[in-house]
Structure formats: structure tokens, C-alpha cells
N, C-alpha and C positions, 0 to 999 in steps of 0.2 A: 590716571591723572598726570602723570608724567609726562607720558608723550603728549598730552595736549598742552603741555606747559612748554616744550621742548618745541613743539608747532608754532606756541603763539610770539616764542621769542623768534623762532623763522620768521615768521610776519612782519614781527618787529621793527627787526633789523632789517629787512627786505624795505620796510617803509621806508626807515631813516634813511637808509642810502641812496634809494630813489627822490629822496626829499631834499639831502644835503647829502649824502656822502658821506665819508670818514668824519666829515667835516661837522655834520648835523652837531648839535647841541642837544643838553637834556632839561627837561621842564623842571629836573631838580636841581634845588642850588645844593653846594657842598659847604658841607656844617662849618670845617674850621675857613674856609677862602673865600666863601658866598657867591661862588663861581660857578657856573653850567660846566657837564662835562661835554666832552666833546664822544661821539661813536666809536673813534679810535681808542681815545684812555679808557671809556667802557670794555670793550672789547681786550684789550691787554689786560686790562685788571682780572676780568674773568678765567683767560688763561691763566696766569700767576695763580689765581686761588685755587682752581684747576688741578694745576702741579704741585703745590704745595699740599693740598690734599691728599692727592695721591702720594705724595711722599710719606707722608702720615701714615698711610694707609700702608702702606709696605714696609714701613717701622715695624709697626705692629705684628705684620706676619710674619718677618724674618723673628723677632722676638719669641713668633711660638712656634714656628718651625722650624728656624735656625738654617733655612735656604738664600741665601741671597743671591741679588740678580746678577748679568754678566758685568 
């Protein structure tokens, strides 16, 4: 299920940019601004959550293996 989720966001994004670009809009509005986002702040947002996860994520193992990175 993954990879076909990981495909259908390829898709996705492939549409929007050929549609509008960085530029495109999203069909949802955002709760607190009532504003569309744009493909770019999508896009960044995702990375951010991205990295912060995985920061998360290496909390936790340096925690139980007591390795940390360079």
C-alpha cells in the first residue's frame, strides 16, 4: 500500500505542476486563514515534517543505543 500511495502522490504532484506549477492552488482551504495553499508551501511543509520526524526518530535510537550521528 505504500508504494501505491508514494505513486499516487508522483501523480499528483506531476498533475499540479503541469496544471499551475509551484504556483497551482489546493481545493482545500486552510482552517485558521481560509486560504488555498499553494504546491510550493505543500511541498516545504512536507519536507519540514519529514525532518522533524526523522529527528524524532534518531532521538529515540541514540536513547537506546547511545550512538550518535557525525
Amino acid at each position: 500500500i505504500m508504494d501505491e500511495s508514494v505513486e499516487q502522490a508522483r501523480r499528483d504532484i506531476d498533475a499540479a505542476l503541469a496544471e499551475g506549477g509551484l504556483e497551482f492552488r489546493s481545493a482545500t482551504l486552510s482552517r485558521k486563514e481560509g486560504q488555498t495553499f499553494s504546491l510550493r508551501w505543500i511541498l516545504v511543509h512536507m519536507i519540514e515534517e519529514y525532518s522533524r520526524h526523522n529527528g524524532h526518530a534518531d532521538l529515540i535510537r541514540q536513547s537506546i543505543d547511545g550512538q550518535t550521528g557525525e
